[in-house]
Residue, then its C-alpha position, 0 to 999 in steps of 0.5 A: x500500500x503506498x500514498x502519495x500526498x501532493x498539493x502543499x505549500x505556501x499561501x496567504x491568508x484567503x487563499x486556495x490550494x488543492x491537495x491530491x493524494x495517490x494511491x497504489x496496491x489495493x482496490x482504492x474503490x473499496x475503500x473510504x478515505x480520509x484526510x488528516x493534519x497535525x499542527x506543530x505541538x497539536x495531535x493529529x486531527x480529522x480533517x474529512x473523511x469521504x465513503x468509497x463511491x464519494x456519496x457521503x463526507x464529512x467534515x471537521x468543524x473548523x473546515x466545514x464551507x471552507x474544504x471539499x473532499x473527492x475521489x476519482x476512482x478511476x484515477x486512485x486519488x483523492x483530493x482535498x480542495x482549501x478554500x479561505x485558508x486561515x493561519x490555524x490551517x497551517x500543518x502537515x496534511x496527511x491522507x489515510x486509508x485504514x492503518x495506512x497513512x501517506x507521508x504528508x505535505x506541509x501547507x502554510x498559511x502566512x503573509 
């Protein structure tokens, strides 16, 4: 099982990015997928979960109306779209399926 985080960087304030994560050695159809983030001195933290065909997510409090997360099976990625990014979104995103996570992106927001 391998995943592959991508997407990540610096932004401002109010700003958008789009992170992809891609995913190789099992049936990425079968599985719900999700996304996670751990801040400097934080625990890791549920961001969004979405189910196996993408007909149900869910969200964290703080991200929700802000973040949006697919899937295209046929590709074997899942995506994570950040929108109006906040300072307090800075961390390291990881993708998780099961006990299988990726190796994470850094996203910082700062002016």
């Amino acid at each position: 099982v391998q995943l592959v985080e991508s997407g990540g960087g610096l932004v401002q304030p109010g700003g958008s990015l789009r992170l992809s994560c891609a995913a190789s050695g099992f049936t990425f159809s079968n599985y719900d997928m999700s996304w996670y983030r751990q801040a400097p001195g934080k625990e890791r933290e549920l961001v969004a979960a979405i189910t196996t065909t993408g007909g149900s997510t869910n969200y964290a409090d703080s991200v929700k109306g802000r973040f949006t997360i697919s899937r295209d099976n046929a590709k074997n990625t899942v995506f994570l779209e950040m929108n109006s990014l906040k300072p307090e979104d800075t961390a390291v995103y990881y993708c998780r399926r099961r006990n299988n996570w990726g190796q994470g992106t850094q996203v910082t927001v700062s002016s």
